[in-house]
N, C-alpha and C positions, 0 to 999 in steps of 0.2 A: 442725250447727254453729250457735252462737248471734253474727246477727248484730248489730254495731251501729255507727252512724251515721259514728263513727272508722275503722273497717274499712272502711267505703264510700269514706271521701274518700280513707286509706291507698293504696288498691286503684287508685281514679283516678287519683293522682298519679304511681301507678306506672307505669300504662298510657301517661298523657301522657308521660314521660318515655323509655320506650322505643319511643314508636308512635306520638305528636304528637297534637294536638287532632283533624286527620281518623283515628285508628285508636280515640279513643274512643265508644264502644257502650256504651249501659246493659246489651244484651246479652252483649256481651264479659266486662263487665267482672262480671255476674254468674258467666259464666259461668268466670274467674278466680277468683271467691270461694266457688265451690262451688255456689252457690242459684239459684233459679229468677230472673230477671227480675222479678216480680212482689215478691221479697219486697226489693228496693233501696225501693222506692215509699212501704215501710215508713220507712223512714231520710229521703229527699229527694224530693220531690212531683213533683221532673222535672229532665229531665238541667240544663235549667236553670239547677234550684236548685242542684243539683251543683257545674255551675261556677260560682257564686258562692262557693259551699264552699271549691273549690280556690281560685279567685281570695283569697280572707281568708288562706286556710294560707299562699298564695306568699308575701302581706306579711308576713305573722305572723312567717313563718320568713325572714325578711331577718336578712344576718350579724349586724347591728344594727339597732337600733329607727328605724324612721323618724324624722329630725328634725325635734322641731317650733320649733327654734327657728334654722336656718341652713335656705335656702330652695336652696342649691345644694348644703349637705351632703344634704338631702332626696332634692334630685335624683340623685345619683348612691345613695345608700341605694337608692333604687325600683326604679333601673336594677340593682343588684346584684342583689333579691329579682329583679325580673324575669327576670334572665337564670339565673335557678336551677333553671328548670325549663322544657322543652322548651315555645315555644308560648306561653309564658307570658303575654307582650304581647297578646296575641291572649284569652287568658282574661280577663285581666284589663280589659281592654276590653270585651267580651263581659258581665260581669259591673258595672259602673259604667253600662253603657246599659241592661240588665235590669233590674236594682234600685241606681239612684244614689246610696240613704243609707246601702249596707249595709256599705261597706269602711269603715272606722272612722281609720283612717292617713288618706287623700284625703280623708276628710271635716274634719279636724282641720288640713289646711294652708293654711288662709284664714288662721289667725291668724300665718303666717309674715310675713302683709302688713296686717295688721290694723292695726299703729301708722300706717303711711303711706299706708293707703286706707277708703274708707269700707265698711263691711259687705260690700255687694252689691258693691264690686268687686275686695273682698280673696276674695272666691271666684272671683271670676272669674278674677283671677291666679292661682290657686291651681291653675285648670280648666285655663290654659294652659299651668303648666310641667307639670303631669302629662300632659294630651294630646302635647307637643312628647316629655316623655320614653318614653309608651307607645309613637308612629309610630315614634322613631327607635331604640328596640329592637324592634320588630317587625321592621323591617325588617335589621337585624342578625342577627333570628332566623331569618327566612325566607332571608336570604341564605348565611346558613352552614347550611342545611338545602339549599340549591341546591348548593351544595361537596360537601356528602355525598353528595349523589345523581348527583354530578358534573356537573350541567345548565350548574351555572357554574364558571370554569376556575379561579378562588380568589378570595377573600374572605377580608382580615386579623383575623379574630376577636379585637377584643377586643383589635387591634395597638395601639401608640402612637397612629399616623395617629387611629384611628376613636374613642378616646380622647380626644383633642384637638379631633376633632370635638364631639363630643359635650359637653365643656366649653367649647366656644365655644358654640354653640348654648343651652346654660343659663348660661350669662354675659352675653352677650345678652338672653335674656329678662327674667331677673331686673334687669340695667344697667336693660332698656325701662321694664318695672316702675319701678325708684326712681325714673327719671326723670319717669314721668307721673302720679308720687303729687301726694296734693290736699294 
């Protein structure tokens, strides 16, 4: 079998999805793709990089394009690619603290606040709707992986309630934002 770099992230994305971030193995997932462990290293230099790989594909493949020009359309965009894929939050997380410049979306949403902050603080607003929206799908994610496993007795996935949540929380942020523009 001739492998290559797209089969590898293909192969991962699959695993996360039926197995979660703890069931992904370089060796597993070799040994899914037929090939020895060794010949992945070929493709991605460490599991690592891997997940930075997956983490780009999760954005990549949002129903729609991340917006760069509505800071709360943004928000829920990220939240949707996030929740596309088992864990997601947790990768993509994972991958912005490994290599910070490498997701091209999150690096592009400083200019959502660009006209009403100065450079350095229009990333910085930018740091904090993405970090409010990575915690509080993370934790939607792990919550509804608690349900599955029955640990927890329900969790409204994705209900009204955690919706409403969720756009309070980025209405908020972004209100805080305009209000503390220079």
């Amino acid at each position: 079998m001739v492998l290559d770099r797209t089969q590898v992230v293909d192969g991962a994305c699959e695993m996360l999805r039926g197995q979660g971030l703890g069931g992904l193995s370089m060796r597993r997932l070799a040994h899914d793709l037929g090939v020895k462990p060794g010949a992945l290293y070929y493709h991605v230099e460490s599991k690592q990089h891997l997940l930075v790989e997956i983490a780009t594909r999760i954005l990549d493949s949002a129903p729609r394009t991340i917006s760069t020009t509505d800071a709360r359309q943004a928000a829920n965009d990220i939240r949707d690619a996030l929740l596309s894929i088992r864990d997601g939050a947790e990768v993509v997380s994972f991958a912005l603290a490994f290599r910070p410049g490498a997701l091209d979306p999150f690096g592009q949403l400083h200019r959502l606040f660009a006209d009403r902050h100065p450079p350095r603080e229009a990333r910085w607003a930018a740091r904090t709707l993405v970090r409010f929206v990575l915690g509080f799908v993370a934790e939607e994610q792990n919550q509804a992986e608690l349900v599955s496993t029955t640990l927890l007795a329900d969790f409204p996935t994705r209900a009204a309630e955690t919706d409403s949540a969720f756009a309070f929380g980025v209405e908020a942020i972004v209100s805080g934002l305009e209000a503390v523009a220079t």
